[in-house]
Phi, psi and omega in degrees: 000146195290136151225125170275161241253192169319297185263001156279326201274342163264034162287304179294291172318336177277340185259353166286337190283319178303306177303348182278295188312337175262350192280303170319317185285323239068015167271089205300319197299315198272295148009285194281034161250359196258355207246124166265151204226138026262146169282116173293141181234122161252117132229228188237175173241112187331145171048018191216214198255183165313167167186119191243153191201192183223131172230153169267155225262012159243352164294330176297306200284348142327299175312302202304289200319287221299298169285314184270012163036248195258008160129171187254066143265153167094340197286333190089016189251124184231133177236146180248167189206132178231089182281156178226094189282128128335291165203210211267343154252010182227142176217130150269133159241157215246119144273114182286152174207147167229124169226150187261095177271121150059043172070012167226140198268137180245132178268170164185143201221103166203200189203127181263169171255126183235157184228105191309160196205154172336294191292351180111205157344072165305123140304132180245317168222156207230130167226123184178129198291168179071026198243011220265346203316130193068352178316115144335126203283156177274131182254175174276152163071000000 
């Protein structure tokens, strides 16, 4: 099993602190550059089954504008982060997040995929429930 070393697992906090600091701003453009495309997406379809899709990178940042609008400053949003290095270039990390919407705290449990890339760190893939409304249900084959 991979175990990584010190200054990889803080490779990962530095790339996490960046990505918080544009999330905060909004800045989905500077987002989708941290990213590799087409981006996998896995979630569920309310009352149904799994559902995956591919987004392309104008698709991501369209999606991005609509939910984080003007960026998540001000939401109360704390995330704990659990990396799983795969190897010394694939890591899942598994995230707890807590946000404060409108005086009510909302949980969310999910998990990416990041992929080292010439340039460092990448997203590659987003697994998180609720995101399937109108999705086509996922099939076998």
């Amino acid at each position: 099993m991979y175990q990584p070393s010190d200054d990889e697992l803080k490779s990962v906090d530095d790339w996490f602190a960046r990505y918080d600091a544009l999330a905060e701003q909004g800045a989905i453009e500077q987002l989708a550059d941290l990213a590799v495309f087409p981006m996998n997406l896995v979630t569920d379809v309310p009352g149904g089954t799994a559902a995956v899709r591919q987004w392309t990178r104008e698709e991501y940042v369209g999606a991005m504008k609509e939910v984080m609008g003007g960026g998540t400053a001000g939401l109360g949003l704390t995330s704990a982060r659990t990396p799983r290095f795969v190897s010394a270039n694939l890591m899942i990390v598994e995230t707890e997040a807590t946000m404060t919407v409108e005086g009510r705290t909302e949980r969310m449990h999910y998990a990416d995929l990041l992929v080292r890339t010439a340039d460092g760190w990448a997203w590659q893939t987003m697994v998180q429930a609720g995101w399937g409304h109108g999705w086509p249900p996922a099939t076998r084959g």
